[in-house]
C-alpha positions in Angstrom: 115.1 98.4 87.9 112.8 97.6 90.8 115.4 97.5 93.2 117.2 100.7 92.2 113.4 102.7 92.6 112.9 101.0 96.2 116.6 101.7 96.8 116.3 105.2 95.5 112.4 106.2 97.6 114.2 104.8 100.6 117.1 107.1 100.3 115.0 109.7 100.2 112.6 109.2 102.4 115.4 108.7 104.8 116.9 111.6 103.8 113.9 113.7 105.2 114.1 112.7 109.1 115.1 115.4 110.8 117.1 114.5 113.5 115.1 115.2 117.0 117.2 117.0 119.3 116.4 117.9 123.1 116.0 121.8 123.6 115.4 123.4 127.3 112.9 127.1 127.0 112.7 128.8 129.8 109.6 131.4 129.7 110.0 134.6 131.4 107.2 136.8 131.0 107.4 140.6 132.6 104.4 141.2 134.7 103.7 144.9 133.5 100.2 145.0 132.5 98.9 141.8 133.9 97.0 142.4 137.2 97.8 141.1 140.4 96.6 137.7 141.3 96.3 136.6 137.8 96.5 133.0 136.1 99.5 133.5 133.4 100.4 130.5 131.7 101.8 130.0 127.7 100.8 127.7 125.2 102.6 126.4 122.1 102.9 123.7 119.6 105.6 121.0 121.0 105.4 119.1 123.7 104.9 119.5 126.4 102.8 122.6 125.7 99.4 122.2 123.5 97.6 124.7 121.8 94.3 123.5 124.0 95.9 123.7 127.6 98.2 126.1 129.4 101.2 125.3 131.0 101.2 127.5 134.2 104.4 130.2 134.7 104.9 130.6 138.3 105.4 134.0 139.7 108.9 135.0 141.1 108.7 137.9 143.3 112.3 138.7 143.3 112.5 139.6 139.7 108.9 140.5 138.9 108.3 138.0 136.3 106.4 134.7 135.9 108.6 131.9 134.5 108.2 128.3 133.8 110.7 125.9 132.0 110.2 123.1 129.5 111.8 120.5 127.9 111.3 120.2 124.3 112.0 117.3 122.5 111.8 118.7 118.0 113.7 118.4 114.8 113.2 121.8 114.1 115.2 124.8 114.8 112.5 126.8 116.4 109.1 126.9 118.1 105.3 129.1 118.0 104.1 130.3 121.6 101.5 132.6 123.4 100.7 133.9 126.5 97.6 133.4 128.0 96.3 135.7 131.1 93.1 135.0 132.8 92.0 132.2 130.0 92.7 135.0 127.1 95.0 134.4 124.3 97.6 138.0 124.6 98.7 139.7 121.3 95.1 138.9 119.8 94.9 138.9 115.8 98.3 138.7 115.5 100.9 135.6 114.4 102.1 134.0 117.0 105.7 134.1 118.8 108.5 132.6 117.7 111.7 131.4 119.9 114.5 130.6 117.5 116.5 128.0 119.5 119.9 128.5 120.8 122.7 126.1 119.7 123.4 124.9 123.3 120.1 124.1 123.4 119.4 126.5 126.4 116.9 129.3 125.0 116.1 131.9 127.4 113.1 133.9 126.6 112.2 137.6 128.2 108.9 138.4 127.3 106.8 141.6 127.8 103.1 141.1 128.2 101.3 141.9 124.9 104.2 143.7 123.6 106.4 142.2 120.3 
């Protein structure tokens, strides 16, 4: 009986590992509304972006936009991300965005500035 319960929680907790798959995001982030000169960076909850340190978008004068791109390394089938201008958090009092990822695993994301 012993061996079918330890047989059985194994199953199960095995069962629960979701299988970590390697997703590419790619942040583009319209500059309307952001003034010139500014620090624009995003933050997020996997790896490499943290909720306590921006990961810096680089501007791209061509298009207009800031844009940075990360490698994500999750189990899940989506991830939570702001923008942060200047050291301040954008869509304030509000839930947080939320890139569903593509099945390729190349999401491409165009943002507008404190805009859903």
């Amino acid at each position: 009986m012993k061996k079918i319960m330890l047989l059985l929680i194994t199953l199960l907790l095995y069962s629960c590992v979701q299988e970590t798959r390697q997703q590419v995001v790619t942040f583009t982030i319209d500059t309307k509304g952001i003034p010139p000169g500014s620090s624009v960076a995003v933050r997020g909850g996997d790896k490499p972006l943290s909720w306590e340190q921006d990961y810096p978008l680089v501007y791209d004068s061509v298009s207009g936009t800031y844009k940075a791109t990360v490698q994500i390394a999750t189990g899940y089938l989506f991830t939570e991300y702001k923008y942060v201008v200047n050291g301040t958090f954008e869509l304030a009092n509000e839930e947080n965005r939320r890139a569903i990822f593509s099945a390729d695993g190349n999401t491409v994301l165009n943002d507008k500035y404190n805009v859903r």
